[in-house]
C-alpha positions in Angstrom: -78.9 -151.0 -85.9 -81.1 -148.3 -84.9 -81.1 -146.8 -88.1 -82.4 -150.5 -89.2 -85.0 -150.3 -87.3 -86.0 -146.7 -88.5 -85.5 -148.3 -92.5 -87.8 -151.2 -91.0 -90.5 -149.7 -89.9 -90.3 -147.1 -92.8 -90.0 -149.7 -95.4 -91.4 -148.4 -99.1 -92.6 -150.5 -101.5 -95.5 -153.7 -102.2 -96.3 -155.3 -99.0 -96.7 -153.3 -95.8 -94.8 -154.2 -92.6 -97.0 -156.6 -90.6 -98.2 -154.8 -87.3 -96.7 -157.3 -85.1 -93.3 -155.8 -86.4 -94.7 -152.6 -84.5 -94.6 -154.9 -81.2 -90.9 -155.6 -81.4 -90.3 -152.0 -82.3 -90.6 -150.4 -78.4 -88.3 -153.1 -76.9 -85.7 -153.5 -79.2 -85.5 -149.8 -79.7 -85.2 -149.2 -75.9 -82.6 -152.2 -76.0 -80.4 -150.8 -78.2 -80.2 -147.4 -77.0 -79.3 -148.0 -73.6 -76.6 -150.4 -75.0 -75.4 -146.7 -77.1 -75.7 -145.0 -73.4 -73.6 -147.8 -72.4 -70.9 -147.0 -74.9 -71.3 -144.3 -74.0 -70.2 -144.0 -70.2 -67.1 -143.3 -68.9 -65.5 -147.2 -68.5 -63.3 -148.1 -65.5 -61.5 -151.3 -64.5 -64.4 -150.9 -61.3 -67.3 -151.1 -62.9 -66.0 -152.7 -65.9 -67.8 -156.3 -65.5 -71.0 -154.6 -64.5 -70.7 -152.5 -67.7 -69.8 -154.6 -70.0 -73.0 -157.4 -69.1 -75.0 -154.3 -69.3 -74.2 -153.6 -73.1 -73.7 -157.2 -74.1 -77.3 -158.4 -72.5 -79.0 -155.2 -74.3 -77.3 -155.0 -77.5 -77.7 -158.6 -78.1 -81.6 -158.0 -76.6 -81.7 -155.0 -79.6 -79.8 -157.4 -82.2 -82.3 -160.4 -81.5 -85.3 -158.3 -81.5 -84.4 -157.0 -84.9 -83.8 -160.1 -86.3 -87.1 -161.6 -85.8 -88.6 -158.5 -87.0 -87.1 -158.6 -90.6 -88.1 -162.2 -90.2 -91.6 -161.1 -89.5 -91.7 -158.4 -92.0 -90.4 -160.6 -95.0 -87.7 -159.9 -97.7 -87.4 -156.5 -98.5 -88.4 -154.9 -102.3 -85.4 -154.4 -104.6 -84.0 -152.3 -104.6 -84.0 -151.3 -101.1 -86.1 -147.5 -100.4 -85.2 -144.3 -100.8 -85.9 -144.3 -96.9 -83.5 -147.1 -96.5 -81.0 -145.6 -98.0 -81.0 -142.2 -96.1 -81.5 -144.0 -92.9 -78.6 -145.9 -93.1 -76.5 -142.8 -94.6 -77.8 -141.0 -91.4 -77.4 -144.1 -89.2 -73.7 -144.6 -90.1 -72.0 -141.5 -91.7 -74.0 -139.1 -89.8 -73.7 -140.7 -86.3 -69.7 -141.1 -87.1 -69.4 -137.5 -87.7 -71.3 -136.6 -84.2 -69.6 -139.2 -82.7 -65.7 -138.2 -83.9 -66.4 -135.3 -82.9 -67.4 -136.0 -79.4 -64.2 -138.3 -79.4 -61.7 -135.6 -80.3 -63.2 -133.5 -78.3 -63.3 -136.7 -74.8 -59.2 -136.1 -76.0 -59.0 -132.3 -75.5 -58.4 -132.2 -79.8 -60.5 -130.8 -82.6 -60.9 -131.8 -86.5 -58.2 -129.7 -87.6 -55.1 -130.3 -84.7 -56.4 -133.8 -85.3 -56.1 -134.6 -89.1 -53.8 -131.6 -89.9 -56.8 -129.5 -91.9 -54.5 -126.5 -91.7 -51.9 -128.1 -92.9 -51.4 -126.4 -96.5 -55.4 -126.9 -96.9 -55.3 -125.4 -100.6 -52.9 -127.6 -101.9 -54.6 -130.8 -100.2 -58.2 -130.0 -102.0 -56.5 -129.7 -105.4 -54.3 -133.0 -105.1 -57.3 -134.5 -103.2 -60.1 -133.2 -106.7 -57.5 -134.1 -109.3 -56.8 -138.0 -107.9 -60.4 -138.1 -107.5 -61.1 -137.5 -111.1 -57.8 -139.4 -112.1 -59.3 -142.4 -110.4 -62.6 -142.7 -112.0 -61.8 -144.4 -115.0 -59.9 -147.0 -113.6 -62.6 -148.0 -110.7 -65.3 -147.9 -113.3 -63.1 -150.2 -115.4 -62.3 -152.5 -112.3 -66.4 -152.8 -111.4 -66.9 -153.7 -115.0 -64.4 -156.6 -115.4 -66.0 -158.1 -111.8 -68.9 -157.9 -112.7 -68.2 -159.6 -116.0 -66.3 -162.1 -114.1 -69.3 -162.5 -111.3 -71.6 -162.9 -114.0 -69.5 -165.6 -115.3 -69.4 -167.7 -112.9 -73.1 -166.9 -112.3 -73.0 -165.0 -108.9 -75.2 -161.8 -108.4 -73.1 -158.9 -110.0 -75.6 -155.8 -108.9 -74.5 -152.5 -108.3 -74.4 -150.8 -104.7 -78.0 -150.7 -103.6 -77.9 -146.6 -102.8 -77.1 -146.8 -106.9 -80.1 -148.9 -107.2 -82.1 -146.5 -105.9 -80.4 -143.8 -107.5 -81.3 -145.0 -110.7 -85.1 -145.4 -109.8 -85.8 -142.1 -108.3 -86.9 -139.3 -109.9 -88.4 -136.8 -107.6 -85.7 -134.5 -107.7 -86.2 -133.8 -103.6 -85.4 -137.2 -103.6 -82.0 -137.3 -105.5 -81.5 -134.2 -103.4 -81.1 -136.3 -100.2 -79.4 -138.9 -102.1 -76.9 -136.6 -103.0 -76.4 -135.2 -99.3 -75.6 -138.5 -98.6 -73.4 -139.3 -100.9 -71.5 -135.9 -101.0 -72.1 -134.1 -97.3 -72.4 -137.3 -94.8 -70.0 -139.8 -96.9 -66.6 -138.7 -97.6 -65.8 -136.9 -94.5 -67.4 -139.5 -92.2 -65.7 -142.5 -93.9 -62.7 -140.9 -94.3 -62.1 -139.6 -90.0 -63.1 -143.2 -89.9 -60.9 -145.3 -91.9 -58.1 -142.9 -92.7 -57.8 -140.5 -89.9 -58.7 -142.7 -86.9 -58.0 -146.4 -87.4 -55.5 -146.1 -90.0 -53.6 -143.6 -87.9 -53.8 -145.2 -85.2 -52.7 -148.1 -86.7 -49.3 -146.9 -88.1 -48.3 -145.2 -84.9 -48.5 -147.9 -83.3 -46.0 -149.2 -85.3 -48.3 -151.7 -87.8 -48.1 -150.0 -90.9 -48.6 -153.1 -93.0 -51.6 -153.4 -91.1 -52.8 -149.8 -91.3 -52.8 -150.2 -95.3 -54.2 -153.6 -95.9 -56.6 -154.0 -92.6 -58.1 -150.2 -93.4 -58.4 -150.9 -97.2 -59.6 -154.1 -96.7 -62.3 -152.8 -94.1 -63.4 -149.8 -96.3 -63.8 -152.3 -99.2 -66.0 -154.7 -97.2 -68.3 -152.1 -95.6 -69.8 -150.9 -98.5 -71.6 -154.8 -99.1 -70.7 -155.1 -102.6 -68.8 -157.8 -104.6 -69.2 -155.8 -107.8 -67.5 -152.7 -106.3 -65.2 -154.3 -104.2 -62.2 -154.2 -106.3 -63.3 -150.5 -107.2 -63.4 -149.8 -103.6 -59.9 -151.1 -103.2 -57.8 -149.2 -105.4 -59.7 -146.2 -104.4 -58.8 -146.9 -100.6 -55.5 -147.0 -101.3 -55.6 -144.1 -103.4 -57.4 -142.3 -100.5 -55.0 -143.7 -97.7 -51.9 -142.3 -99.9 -53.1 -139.2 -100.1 -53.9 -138.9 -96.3 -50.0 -140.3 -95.7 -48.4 -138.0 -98.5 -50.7 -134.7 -97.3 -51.0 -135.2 -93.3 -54.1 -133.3 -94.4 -57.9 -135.3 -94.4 -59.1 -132.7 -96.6 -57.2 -134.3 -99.4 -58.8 -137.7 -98.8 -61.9 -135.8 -98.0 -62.3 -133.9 -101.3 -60.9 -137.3 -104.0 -63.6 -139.2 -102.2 -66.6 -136.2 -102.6 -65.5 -136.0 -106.2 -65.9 -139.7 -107.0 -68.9 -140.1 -105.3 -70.0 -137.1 -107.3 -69.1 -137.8 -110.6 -70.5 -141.2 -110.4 -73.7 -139.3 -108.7 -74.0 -137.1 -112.2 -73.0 -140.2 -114.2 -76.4 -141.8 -113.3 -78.2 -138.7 -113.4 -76.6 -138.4 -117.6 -77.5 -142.4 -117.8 -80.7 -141.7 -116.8 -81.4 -139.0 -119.0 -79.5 -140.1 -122.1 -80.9 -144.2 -122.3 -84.1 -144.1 -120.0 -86.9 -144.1 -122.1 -90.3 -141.7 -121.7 
């Protein structure tokens, strides 16, 4: 939500952000990061109520203030700006990977004892690059029969915004951060996320029905995109089978930063091949 409010007030595009956006700014700024530094705290069951009314009353004061200011500052221009797009890259991936780390780290553990990186690491990056290109073909055929089938039946059948925006930029600075999103910040991020945290958390607690569907399910859903969702489905469970197979994240790791990256220089060939002068 913070990096919201950064995409906000740095919204591109026709129609600047009214200044009485700017007044909600301060408050539900200052809101939302003390409900972080509530997070944040060492929790016990003594000062458990007192915490937890402290994060509720200031992360629903942060929640409500940004509301009213995308009501204030109208619908946003489509697709969504380049700033937008970093923002929430940095907002999401790039706080995970500070705040894994911090995690492991709260639990006396590092990256590698705690998603087995030295665990025959050579042989996890090649599995993890060859199902990664081995995939492709079969997500891109999955997002073209939904979107076929969404366009049927007359529902919006876009492509993932940060695509959007892909395919309008071409500053190459520009596609530069695009791609550090997509290739730095993304894959291992999302994948300590959904693979090496809840997912294996999940299974040793002795849900592994639940580890597969909920994680695939969850990876699927935060991405915001009905086109891609059935993409994004086989290629969680592509991702999560790797992870289970390898004990190693740096074969999830590497399949992911390959398809993000081949489907980075597809646009780039689109681009170049069909856009005209």
């Amino acid at each position: 939500m913070i990096g919201s409010w950064a995409g906000l007030l740095t919204r591109e595009g026709p129609g600047a952000v009214p200044s009485r956006v700017f007044w909600l700014a301060a408050p539900g700024l200052l809101a939302l990061i003390t409900a972080l530094a509530f997070t944040l705290q060492q929790w016990t069951w003594e000062r458990f109520r007192r915490q937890l009314i402290g994060f509720s009353v200031t992360f629903y004061l942060g929640l409500i203030c940004l509301s009213v200011a995308h009501q204030w500052a109208g619908p946003a221009p489509q697709p969504s700006g380049y700033r937008q797009v970093v923002w929430a890259g940095l907002s999401f991936q790039g706080a995970a990977l500070i705040l894994i780390t911090r995690f492991l780290h709260q639990h006396g553990t590092t990256w590698s004892n705690a998603f087995g990186l030295r665990l025959r690491p050579g042989r996890a990056l090649l599995l993890g690059l060859a199902a990664g290109c081995v995939v492709l073909p079969a997500a891109w055929a999955l997002q073209l029969l939904s979107m076929a089938l969404l366009q049927q039946l007359n529902l919006p059948a876009d492509v993932q915004v940060a695509v959007q925006v892909l395919q309008e930029t071409t500053d190459w600075r520009r596609q530069l951060g695009l791609a550090v999103v997509a290739l730095v910040l993304a894959p291992p991020a999302e994948e300590a996320l959904f693979r090496g945290l809840l997912f294996g958390t999940l299974h040793r607690a002795g849900h592994p029905r639940l580890a597969w569907i909920g994680t695939t399910l969850l990876f699927a859903l935060v991405h915001a995109n009905a086109a891609s969702f059935p993409a994004l489905v086989l290629l969680a469970l592509l991702l999560t089978w790797l992870y289970r197979n390898t004990a190693n994240l740096l074969a999830p790791i590497a399949a992911h930063a390959v398809f993000n990256a081949l489907n980075f220089l597809a646009v780039q060939f689109y681009q170049r091949t069909w856009s005209g002068p």
